[in-house]
C-alpha positions as CSV (number, residue, x, y, z in Angstrom):
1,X,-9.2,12.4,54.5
2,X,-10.4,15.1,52.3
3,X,-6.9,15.7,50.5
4,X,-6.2,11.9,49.7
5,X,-9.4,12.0,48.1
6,X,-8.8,15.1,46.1
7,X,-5.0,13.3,45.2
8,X,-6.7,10.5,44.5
9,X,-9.0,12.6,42.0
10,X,-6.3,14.2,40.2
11,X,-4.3,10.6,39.7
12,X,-7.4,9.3,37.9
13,X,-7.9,12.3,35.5
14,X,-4.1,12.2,34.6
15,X,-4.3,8.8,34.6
16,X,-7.6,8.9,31.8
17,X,-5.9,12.1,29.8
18,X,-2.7,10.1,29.3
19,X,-4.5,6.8,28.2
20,X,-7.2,8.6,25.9
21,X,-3.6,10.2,24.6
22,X,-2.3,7.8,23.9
23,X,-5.3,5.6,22.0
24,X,-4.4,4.7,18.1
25,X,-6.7,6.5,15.8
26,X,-7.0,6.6,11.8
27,X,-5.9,9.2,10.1
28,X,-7.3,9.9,6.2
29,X,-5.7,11.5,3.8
30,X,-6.8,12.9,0.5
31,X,-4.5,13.3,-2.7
32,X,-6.5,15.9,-4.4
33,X,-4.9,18.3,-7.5
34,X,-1.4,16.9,-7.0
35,X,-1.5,17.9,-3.1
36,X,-1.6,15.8,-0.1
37,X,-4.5,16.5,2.5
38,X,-3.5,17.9,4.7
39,X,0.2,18.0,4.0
40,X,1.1,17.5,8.0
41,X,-0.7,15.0,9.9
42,X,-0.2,14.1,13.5
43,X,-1.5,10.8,15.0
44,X,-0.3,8.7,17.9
45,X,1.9,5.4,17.9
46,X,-0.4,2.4,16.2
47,X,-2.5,4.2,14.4
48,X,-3.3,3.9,10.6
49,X,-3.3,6.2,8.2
50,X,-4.9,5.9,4.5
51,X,-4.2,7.8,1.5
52,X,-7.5,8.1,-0.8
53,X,-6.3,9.0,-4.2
54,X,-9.2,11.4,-5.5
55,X,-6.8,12.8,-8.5
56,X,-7.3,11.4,-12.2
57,X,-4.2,10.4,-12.2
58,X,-2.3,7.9,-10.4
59,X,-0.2,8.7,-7.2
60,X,2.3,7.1,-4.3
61,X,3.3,7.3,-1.4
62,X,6.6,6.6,-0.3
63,X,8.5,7.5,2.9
64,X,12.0,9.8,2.6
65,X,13.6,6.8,4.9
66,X,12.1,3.5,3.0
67,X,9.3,2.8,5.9
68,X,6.5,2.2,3.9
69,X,6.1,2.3,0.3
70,X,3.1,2.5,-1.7
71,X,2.2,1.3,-5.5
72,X,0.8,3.4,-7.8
73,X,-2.6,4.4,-6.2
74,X,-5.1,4.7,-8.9
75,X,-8.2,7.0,-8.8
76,X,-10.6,5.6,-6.3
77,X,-7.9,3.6,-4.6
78,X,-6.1,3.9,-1.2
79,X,-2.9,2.9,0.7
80,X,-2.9,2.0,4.6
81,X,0.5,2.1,6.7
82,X,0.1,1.6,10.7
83,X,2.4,3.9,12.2
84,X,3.8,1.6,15.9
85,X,6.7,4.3,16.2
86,X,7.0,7.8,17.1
87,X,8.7,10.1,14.9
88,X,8.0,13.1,11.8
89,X,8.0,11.0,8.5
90,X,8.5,12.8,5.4
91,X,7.1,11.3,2.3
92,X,6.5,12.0,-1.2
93,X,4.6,10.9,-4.1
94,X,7.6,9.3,-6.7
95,X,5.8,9.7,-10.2
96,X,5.0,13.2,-9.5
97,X,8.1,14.4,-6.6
98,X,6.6,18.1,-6.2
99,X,4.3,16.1,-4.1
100,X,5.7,16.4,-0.5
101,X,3.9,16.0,3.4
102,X,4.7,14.6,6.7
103,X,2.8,12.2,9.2
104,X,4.1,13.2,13.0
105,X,3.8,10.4,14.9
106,X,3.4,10.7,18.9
């Protein structure tokens, strides 16, 4: 009786770990002297992640394979993309292309 309570125990708490996991969460990041911040990002699938333009000049964010694709953020301004799929998406600011990070999505 004693070990199918402990099995029991242990199927819970791996059952909890992989569900809190797995739970969509926002990600932020800044754009901040013509860097994004922080240049990787990890998240898991559904969650959102917002750009917050803090530079005095205006910024995008566009995706290396055409996912998501931003206007030009002004200062102050932000851009959301929900992320449902995992994957590493490489992405890049197109006014200034120096601009380079990655949102790793599992």
């Amino acid at each position: 009786m004693k070990a199918k309570t402990i099995v029991a125990a242990l199927c819970m708490s791996t059952l909890a770990f992989a569900c809190a996991k797995a739970t969509p969460q926002k990600g932020d990041v800044t754009i901040k002297n013509f860097s994004f911040g922080p240049s990787t990002l990890t998240v898991s699938p559904g969650s959102t992640v917002t750009w917050h333009n803090s530079d005095g000049e205006p910024h995008t964010v566009v995706s290396a394979d055409g996912l998501f694709r931003s206007a030009a953020i002004d200062t102050g301004e932000s851009f959301s993309f929900k992320f449902t799929k995992a994957g590493t998406f490489k992405y890049v600011c197109t006014i200034h292309p120096r601009m380079v990070a990655t949102v790793t999505v599992k």
